[in-house]
C-alpha positions as CSV (number, residue, x, y, z in Angstrom):
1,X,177.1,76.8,41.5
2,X,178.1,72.9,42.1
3,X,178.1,73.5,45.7
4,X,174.1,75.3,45.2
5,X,172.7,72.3,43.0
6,X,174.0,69.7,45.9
7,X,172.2,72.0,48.7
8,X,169.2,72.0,46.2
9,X,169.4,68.2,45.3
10,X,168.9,67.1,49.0
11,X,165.3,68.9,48.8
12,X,164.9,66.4,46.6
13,X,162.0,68.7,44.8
14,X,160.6,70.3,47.2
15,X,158.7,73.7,46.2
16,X,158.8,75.4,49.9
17,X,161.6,74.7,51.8
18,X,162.2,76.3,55.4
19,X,165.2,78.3,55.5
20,X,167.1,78.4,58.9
21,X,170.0,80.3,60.1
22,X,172.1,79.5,62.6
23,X,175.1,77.1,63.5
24,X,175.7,73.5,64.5
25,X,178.8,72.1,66.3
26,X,179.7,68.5,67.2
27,X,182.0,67.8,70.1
28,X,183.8,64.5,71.4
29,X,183.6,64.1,74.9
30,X,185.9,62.2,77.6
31,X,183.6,60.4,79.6
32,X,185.9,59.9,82.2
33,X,187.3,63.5,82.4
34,X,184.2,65.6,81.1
35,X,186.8,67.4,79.1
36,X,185.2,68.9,75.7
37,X,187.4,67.9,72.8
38,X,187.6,70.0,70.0
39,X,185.0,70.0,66.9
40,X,184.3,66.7,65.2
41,X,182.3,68.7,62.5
42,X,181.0,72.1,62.4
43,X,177.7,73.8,60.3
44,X,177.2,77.2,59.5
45,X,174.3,79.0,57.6
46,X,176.5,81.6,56.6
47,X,179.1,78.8,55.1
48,X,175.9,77.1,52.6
49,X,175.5,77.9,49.0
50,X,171.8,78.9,49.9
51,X,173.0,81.6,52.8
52,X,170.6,79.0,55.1
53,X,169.6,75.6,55.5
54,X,167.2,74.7,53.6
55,X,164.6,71.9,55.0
56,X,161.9,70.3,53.6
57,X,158.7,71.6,54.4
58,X,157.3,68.2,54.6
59,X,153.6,69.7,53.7
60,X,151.2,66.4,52.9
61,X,148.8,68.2,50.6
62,X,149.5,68.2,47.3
63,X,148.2,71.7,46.6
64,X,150.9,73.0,48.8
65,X,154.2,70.7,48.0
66,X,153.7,67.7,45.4
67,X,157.4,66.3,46.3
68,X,156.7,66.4,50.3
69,X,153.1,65.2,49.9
70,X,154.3,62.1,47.5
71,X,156.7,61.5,50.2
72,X,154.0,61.6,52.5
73,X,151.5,59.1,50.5
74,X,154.7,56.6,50.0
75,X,154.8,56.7,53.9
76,X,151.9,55.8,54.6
77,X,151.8,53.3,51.6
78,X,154.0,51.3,53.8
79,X,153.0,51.9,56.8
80,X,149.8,50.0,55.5
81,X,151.5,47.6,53.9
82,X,153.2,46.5,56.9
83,X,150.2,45.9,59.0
84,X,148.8,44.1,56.5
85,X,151.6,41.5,54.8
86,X,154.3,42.4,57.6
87,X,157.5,43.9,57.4
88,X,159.5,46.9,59.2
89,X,159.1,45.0,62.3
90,X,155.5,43.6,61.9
91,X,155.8,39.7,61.4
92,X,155.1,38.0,58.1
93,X,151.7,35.7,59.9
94,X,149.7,38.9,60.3
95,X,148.4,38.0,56.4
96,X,146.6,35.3,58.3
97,X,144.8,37.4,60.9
98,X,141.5,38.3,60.4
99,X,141.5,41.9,58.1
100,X,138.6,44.1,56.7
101,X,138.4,47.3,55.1
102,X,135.7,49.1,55.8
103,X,133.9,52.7,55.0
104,X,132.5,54.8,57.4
105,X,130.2,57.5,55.8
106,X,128.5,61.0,56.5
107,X,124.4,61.3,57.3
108,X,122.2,62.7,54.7
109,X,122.1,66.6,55.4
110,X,120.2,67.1,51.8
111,X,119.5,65.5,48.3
112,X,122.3,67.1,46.2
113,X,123.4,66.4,42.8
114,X,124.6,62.5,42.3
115,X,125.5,60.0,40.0
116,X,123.5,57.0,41.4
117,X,124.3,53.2,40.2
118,X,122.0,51.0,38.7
119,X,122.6,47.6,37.3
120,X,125.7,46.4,35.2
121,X,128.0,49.3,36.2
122,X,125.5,52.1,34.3
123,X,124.4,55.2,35.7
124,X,121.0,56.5,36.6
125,X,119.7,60.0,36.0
126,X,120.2,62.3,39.3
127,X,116.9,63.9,41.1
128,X,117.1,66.9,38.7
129,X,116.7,64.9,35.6
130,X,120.2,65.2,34.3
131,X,123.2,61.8,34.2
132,X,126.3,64.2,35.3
133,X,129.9,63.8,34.2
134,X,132.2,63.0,36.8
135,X,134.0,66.4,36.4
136,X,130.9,67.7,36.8
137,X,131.1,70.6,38.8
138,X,127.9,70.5,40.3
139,X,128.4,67.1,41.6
140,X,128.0,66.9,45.3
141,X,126.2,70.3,45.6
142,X,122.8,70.9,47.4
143,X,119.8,70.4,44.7
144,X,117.7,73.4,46.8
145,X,120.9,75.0,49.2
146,X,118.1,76.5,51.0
147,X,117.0,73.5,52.5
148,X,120.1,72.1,52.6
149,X,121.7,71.3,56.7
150,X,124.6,73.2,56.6
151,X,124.9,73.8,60.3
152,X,124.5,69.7,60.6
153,X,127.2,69.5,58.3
154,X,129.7,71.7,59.8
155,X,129.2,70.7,63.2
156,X,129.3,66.6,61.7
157,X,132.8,67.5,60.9
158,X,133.4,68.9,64.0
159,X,132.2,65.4,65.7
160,X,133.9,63.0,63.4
161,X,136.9,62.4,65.2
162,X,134.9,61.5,68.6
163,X,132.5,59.8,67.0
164,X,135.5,57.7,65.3
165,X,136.6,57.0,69.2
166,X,133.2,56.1,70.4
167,X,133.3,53.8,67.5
168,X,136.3,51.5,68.5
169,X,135.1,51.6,72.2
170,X,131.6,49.6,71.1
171,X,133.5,47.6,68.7
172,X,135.8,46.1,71.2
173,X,132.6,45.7,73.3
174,X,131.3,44.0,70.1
175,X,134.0,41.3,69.6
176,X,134.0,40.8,73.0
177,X,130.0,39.9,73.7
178,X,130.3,38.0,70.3
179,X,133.2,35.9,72.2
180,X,131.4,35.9,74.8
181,X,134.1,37.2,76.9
182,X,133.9,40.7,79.4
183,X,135.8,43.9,78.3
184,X,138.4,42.7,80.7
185,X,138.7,39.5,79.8
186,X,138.7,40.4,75.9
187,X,142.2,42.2,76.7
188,X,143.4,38.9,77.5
189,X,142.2,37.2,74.4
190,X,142.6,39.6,71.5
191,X,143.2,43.2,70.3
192,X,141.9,45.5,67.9
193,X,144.2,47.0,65.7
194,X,143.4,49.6,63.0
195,X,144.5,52.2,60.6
196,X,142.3,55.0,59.2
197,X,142.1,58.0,57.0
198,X,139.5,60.8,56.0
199,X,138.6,61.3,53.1
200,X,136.0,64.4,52.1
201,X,133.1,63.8,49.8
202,X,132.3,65.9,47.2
203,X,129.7,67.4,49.2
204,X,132.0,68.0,51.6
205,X,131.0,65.8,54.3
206,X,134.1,63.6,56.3
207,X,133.8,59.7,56.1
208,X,136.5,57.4,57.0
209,X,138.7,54.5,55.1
210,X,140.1,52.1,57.7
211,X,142.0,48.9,58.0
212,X,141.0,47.3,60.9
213,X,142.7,44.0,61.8
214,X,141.8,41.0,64.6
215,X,145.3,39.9,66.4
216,X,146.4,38.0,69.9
217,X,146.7,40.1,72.9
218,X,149.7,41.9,72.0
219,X,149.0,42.5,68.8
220,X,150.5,41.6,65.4
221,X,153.5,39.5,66.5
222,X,150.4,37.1,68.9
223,X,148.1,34.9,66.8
224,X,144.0,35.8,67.1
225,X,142.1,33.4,69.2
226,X,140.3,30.6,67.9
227,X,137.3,32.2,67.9
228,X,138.3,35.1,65.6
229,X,137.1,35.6,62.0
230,X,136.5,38.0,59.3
231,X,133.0,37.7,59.1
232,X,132.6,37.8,63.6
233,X,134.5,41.4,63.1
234,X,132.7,42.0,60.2
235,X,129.3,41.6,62.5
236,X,130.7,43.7,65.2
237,X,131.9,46.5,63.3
238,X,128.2,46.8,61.6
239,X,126.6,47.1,65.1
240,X,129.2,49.2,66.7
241,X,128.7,51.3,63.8
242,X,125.2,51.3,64.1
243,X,125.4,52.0,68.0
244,X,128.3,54.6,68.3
245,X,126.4,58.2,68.6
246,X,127.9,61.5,69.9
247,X,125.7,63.8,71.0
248,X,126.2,67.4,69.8
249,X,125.2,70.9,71.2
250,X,121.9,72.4,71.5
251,X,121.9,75.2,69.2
252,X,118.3,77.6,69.3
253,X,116.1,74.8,70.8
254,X,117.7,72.8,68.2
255,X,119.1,69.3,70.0
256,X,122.4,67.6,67.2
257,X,123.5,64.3,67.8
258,X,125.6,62.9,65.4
259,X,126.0,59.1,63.9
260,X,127.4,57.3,60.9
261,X,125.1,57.4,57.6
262,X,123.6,54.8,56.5
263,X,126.3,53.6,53.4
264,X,128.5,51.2,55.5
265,X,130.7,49.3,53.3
266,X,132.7,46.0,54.6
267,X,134.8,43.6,53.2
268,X,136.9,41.3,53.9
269,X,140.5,41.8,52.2
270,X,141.2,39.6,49.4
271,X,137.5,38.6,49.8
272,X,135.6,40.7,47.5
273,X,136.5,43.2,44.6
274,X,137.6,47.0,45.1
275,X,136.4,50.0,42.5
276,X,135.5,48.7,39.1
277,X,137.2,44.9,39.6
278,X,140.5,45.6,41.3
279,X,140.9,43.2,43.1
280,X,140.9,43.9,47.2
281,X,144.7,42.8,47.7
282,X,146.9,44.0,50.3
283,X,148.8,46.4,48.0
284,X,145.2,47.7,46.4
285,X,144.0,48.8,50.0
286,X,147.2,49.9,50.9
287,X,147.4,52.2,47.7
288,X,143.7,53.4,47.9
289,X,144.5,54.5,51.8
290,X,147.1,56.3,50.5
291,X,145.9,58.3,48.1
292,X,143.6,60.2,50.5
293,X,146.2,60.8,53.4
294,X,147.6,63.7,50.6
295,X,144.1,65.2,50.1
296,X,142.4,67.4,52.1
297,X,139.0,69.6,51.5
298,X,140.1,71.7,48.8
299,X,140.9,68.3,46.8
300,X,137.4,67.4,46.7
301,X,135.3,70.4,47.4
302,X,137.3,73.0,45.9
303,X,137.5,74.8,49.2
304,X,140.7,76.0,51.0
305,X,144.6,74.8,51.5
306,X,145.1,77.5,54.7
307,X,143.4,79.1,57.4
308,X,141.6,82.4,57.0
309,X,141.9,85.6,59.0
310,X,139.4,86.8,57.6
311,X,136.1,86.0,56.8
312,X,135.7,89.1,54.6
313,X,139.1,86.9,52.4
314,X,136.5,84.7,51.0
315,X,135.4,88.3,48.1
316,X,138.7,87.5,46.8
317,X,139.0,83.4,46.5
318,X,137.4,81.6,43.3
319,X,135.2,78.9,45.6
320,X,132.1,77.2,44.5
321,X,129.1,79.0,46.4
322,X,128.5,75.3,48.5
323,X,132.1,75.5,50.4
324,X,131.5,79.6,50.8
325,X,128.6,78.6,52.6
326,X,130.0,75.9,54.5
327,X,133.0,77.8,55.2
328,X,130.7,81.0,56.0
329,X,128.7,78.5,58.4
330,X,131.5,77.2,60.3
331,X,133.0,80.8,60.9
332,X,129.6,82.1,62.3
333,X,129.1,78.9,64.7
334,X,133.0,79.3,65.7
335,X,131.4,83.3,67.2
336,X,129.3,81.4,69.6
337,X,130.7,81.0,73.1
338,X,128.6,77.8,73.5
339,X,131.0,76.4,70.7
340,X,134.5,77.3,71.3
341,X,136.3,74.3,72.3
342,X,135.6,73.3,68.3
343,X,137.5,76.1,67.3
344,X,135.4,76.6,64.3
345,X,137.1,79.7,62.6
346,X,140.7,78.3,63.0
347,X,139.6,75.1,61.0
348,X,136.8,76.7,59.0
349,X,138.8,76.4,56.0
350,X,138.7,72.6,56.9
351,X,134.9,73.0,57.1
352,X,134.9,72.2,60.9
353,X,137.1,69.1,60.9
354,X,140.1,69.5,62.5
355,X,141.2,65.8,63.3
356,X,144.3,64.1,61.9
357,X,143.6,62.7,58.6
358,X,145.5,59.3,59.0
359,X,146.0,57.6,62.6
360,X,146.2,53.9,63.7
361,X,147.0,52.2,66.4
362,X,149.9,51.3,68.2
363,X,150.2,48.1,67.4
364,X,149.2,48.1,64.0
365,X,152.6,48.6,62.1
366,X,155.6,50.8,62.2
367,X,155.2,54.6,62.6
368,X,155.8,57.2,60.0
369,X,158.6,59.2,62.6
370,X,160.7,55.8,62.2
371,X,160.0,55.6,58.4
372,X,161.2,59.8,58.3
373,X,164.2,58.4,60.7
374,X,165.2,55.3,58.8
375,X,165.6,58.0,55.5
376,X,167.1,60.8,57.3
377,X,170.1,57.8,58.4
378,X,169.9,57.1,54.6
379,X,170.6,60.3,53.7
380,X,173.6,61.0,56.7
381,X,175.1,58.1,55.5
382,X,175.1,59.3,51.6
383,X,176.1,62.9,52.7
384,X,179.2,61.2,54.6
385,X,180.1,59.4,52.0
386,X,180.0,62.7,49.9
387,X,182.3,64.3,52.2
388,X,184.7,61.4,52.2
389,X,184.4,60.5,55.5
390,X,184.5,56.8,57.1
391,X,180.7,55.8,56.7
392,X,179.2,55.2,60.3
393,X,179.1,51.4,61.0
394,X,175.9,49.8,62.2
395,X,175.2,49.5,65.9
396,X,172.2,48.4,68.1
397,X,170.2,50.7,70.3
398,X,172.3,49.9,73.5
399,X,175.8,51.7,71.1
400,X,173.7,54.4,70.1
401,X,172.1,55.1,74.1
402,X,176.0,55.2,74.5
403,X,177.2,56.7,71.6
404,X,175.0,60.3,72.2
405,X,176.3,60.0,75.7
406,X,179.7,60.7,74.6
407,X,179.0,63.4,71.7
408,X,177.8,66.9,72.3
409,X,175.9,68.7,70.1
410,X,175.2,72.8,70.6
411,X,173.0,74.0,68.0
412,X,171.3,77.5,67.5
413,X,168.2,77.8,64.5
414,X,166.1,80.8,63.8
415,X,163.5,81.0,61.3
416,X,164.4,82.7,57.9
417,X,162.2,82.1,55.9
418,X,159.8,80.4,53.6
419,X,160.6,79.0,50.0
420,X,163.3,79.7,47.3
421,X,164.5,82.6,45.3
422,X,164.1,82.6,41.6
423,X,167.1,81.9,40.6
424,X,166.9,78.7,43.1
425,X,163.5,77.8,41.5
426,X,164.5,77.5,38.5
427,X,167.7,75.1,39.3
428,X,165.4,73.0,41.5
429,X,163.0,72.6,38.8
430,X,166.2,71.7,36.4
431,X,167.0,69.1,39.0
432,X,163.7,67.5,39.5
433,X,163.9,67.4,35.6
434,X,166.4,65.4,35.1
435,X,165.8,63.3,38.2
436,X,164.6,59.3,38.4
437,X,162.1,58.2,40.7
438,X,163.2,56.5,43.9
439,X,160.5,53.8,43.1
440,X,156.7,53.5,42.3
441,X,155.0,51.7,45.2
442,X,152.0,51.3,44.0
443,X,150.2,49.0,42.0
């Protein structure tokens, strides 16, 4: 049982662990001779508690695995952080580079039910007379859903993510004419760096959160020209916005082409004031970013976690009748042979999006494989020390090129499985009982 709760604890409450089977050997090898030496250390499935190795599933929506998804929003909490105050590589002087963070939002495709602002934070009645709750389940539904675009809205989704790239193409052109420099020469001068998620409205239309940062030529580490300024990127992200169109198909005589809505929202970071007051600090756009990267469209429009295989699965789900239809849409637009390359019914419970939901550029901060590295050699070094063995000593990239030079590692996995017996449930819940938080990094 001891030996169980360890396997369990390194899960570290994760509800849907992969189970392998298999074997993994570690060998020494003379690099002069070629000669194998024997084992340095040896795992076997059949030799664990569990009968397999269990690994995280590392899921990031929350509807599938809290534990890995939390993990997933701390990520990218940091990875945000660090492009905006520095850190994990990214130097301390970007907090003086020019930073907004702006919303990108969905076209109209249809009055539905609201709760519009009005003066001193109140609440004006919606088109159908009523002031909705903000559980209110209604909210974000078509007020007449025969009249309402749902084609438009599928296929938007479907167009978000090129529209997004046809986006940062004009605003580099933007910054550049506002420089008065070429797109060549603007290379020379500055970059754009940026992070973004999507987020889905109620109505279940994509729109996009970003941080988009003004640095030197190569990037964070280089300090922005003269010439750069929040309110210069502020200018060029409005008219790139306003510019950036993707034209869609022609369905039935029917010509799409798809652009940003109307609702663009800029500010400049620690500038203005975020939701209610909060104040637009690094850590307050860092922690609003990150909630959404854990959400998908079943957070907000009570849709779908999975893929279907069946449109007929829908009988049998408890789904509002607004992502049915949308859902229903996208499946009968993913038939048409004009539309295939959107893959429509593989991402119809996504309601026709099938981009990632958080990217950024290169040079905008660390990545989340070297944040998932930097706790995996964490978690070696704690499990060595576990075993009694010497803890591995520091070395710099040149020792470690070496070091796997010189080791050789035969390893054999199979799937096994999905998630953990009852008996294993119930210790892991014990476990995540009794457990502390690593460390709240938000606000």
């Amino acid at each position: 049982m001891p030996g169980l709760v360890r396997q369990l604890a390194t899960l570290d409450g994760c509800t849907r662990p992969i189970r392998l089977a298999g074997h993994r050997t570690e060998h020494r090898i003379d690099t002069a001779t070629g000669e194998i030496g024997p084992a340095l250390h040896h795992l076997d499935s059949n030799d664990l508690p569990a009968g397999d190795l269990l690994v995280r599933c590392g899921n990031r929506r929350t509807t599938r695995c809290p534990t890995c998804a939390e993990t997933y929003r701390r990520d990218t909490y940091h990875l945000i952080t660090a492009g905006l105050r520095g850190g994990k590589g990214i130097p301390d002087r970007v907090t003086s580079h020019p930073r907004v963070f702006a919303t990108f939002t969905a076209p109209s495709f249809g009055p539905v039910h609201n709760r519009p602002s009005a003066a001193g934070g109140r609440t004006r009645p919606c088109r159908c007379g009523r002031h909705h709750d903000q559980e209110d389940a209604t909210l974000g539904t078509p007020l007449s859903p025969d009249r309402y675009d749902y084609e438009a809205a599928v296929l938007w989704n479907a167009h978000a993510g090129m529209l997004w790239r046809r986006f940062t193409i004009y605003l580099r052109r933007e910054i550049a004419r506002r420089a008065g420099l070429t797109q060549r020469e603007f290379a020379q001068h500055a970059r754009v760096s940026f992070a973004k998620v999507a987020e889905y409205q109620k109505r279940g239309a994509v729109h996009f959160h970003a941080v988009i940062r003004l640095d030197g030529p190569a990037g964070g580490g280089t300090p922005p020209p003269h010439w750069a300024s929040a309110e210069l990127l502020t200018d060029a992200i409005k008219a790139a916005a306003a510019h950036a169109t993707v034209a869609g198909p022609v369905l039935d005589g029917r010509t799409h082409s798809f652009a940003f809505g109307r609702q663009l929202d800029v500010r400049t970071i620690k500038g203005t004031d975020l939701d209610g007051g909060t104040a637009l600090t690094d850590r307050a756009v860092a922690a609003y970013i990150a909630k959404y990267a854990t959400k998908g469209a079943e957070t907000a429009t009570g849709t779908l976690d999975r893929p279907l295989k069946f449109v007929a699965e829908l009988a049998g789900l408890d789904i509002s009748p607004h992502a049915e239809r949308l859902i229903r849409t996208a499946w009968t637009l993913g038939a048409r042979k004009d539309l295939e390359h959107h893959r429509l019914r593989a991402w119809a419970h996504m309601l026709g999006f099938r981009g990632h939901f958080s990217t950024k550029t290169r040079r905008y901060s660390t990545t989340l494989g070297a944040l998932r590295e930097a706790r995996a050699q964490w978690r070696r070094l704690q499990a060595a020390i576990a075993r009694g063995d010497a803890p591995p000593q520091p070395h710099n990239q040149e020792q470690e090129q070496e070091q796997d030079e010189t080791t050789l590692v035969l390893a054999h996995w199979v799937y096994a499985g999905t998630g953990l017996s009852p008996a294993e449930q119930w210790l892991s819940a014990s476990l995540a009982a009794t457990s502390t938080p690593e460390g709240e990094v938000t606000p």
